[in-house]
Structure formats: structure tokens, C-alpha cells
N, C-alpha and C positions, 0 to 999 in steps of 0.2 A: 650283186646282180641276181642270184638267186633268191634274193627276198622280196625283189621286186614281179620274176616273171614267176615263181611259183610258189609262193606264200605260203600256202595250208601245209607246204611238208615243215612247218615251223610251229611248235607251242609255243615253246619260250624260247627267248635269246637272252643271255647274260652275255654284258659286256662291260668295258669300263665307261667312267660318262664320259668322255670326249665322243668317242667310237657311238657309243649309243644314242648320242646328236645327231651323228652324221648319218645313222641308219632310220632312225627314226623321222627326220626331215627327208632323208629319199623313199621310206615306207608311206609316206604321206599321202601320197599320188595313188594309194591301192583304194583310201577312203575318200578321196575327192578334196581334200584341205588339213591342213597339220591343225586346224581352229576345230575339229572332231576329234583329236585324239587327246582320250585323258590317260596317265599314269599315276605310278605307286611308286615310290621309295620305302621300304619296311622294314625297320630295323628291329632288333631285338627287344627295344626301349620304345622306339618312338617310329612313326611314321607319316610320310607327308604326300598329300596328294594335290597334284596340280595338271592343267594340261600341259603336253608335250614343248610346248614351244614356250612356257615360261609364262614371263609376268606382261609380254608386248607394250611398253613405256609408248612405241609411237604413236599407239593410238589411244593414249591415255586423254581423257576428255574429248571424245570426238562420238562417240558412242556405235561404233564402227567395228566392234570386236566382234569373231563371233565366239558368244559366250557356250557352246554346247561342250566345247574339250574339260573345259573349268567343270560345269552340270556333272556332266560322266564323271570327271572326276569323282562329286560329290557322292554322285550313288559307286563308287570305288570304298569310299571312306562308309560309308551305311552298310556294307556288305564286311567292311572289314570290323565292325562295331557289332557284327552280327543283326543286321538289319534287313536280310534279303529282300521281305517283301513290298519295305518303307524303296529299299534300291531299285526294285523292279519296276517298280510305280514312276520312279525318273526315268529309265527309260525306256520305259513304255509313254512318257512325254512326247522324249526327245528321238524317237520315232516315230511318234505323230507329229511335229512342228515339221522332220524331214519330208515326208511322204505328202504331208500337204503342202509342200513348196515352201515355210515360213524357214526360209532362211534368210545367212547373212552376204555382204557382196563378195566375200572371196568363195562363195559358192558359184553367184548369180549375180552379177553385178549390174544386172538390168533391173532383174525384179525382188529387189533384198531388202530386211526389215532393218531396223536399229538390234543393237544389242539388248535394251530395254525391251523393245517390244518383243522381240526372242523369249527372252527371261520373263516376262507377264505373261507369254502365252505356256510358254513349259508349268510355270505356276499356278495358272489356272488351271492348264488338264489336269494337272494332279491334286487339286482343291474337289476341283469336279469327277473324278474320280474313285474319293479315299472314301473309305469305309464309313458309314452313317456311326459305327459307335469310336471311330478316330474322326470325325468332324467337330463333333462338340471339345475335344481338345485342342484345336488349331485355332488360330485368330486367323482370321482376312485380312489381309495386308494390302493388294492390289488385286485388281478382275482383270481381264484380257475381254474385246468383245471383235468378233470376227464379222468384218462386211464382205 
């Protein structure tokens, strides 16, 4: 209960993963969608980053996900490689696809993109973005174009 109506008295919470399911699927509501929240697992050896709610199987092939918990994630995993500023750049994205409404429908379910078009637009702000002497190292893989 307390995580839910006063949040900020919290930096971290350890728990075990069952418990951490359960808190983390009722924390969900603070950010608007459990499909926003990315985590870390970090072990000594190894470490793995995913969003909170896993691998979601039922919306495999439907393109219906929303991919930004997965994104965050990624700039989790750049930050833990020692990448701050490659991290920052993701989401400073993926709060601009928020802020200009490009989301997905368990946001908005009236006015929602694809998971694709999510993921082309995160990738282009950060193409469009990155540093003139980090552009000659990137290939272009996909454009995003906004009507």
C-alpha cells in the first residue's frame, strides 16, 4: 500500500522474485502501464535486462506491444556498460515519443501507434540526434517520418 500512495519515500526495494511480481505489477499504475517499466537483474558474473512484465507471448506477432519497458531497458544495459551518454540519448527518445502522444494502446487505446512504428520513431530521434562525429559510425537501418 505504501508504494503505491507514497512512492518517493522509496529508492530501492529488494525482494524475492515472486513478491517483486506482485509489487511491481501494482507499482505499474504510478507510471501509467507495466509496458514502461524496464528492469535489471545484476549478478556478480552476469546481468540481464528486460522489461518488468517479461517476454508477453500473447501479443507475439500482432505488433501490439508496447516496446518502450524493453527501450528503457536497453539504455539500463548502456548505463551498466558504462555508456551514460549513448543511455541518455534513449531516453531522451522515449520521452519524446511520450510527450508527443506516440504511444501504444494500453496507454491510449483510441489514438495508439504499432510497436514498429514506436520503435522507428525512438530510432530515428536518436539517428537525428547523435553526434555529427558518432553518425559516420552508425548505418541507417530505418527513418521514422511524422504527418
Amino acid at each position: 500500500m505504501q508504494i503505491i500512495l507514497y512512492p518517493s519515500q522509496f529508492d530501492v526495494v529488494l525482494t524475492e522474485n515472486m513478491f517483486g511480481d506482485i509489487l511491481s505489477d501494482e507499482a505499474s499504475v504510478l507510471s501509467g502501464s507495466l509496458g514502461l517499466l524496464p528492469s535489471a537483474s545484476v549478478g556478480n558474473h552476469t546481468a540481464l535486462f528486460e522489461p518488468i512484465h517479461g517476454s508477453y507471448p500473447q501479443a507475439a506477432g500482432k505488433d501490439i506491444a508496447n516496446p518502450l519497458g524493453s527501450i528503457l531497458s536497453s539504455a539500463m544495459l548502456l548505463d551498466h556498460l558504462g555508456l551514460k551518454k549513448e543511455a541518455d540519448q534513449v531516453r531522451e527518445a522515449v520521452n519524446w515519443t511520450l510527450v508527443s502522444g506516440f504511444v501504444s494502446r494500453d496507454i491510449d487505446p483510441v489514438n495508439s501507434y504499432s510497436t514498429s512504428a514506436i520503435g522507428d520513431l525512438v530510432a530515428g530521434y536518436v539517428t537525428r540526434h547523435a553526434d555529427q562525429a558518432n553518425k559516420s559510425s552508425h548505418q541507417q537501418v530505418n527513418q521514422s517520418t511524422i504527418i
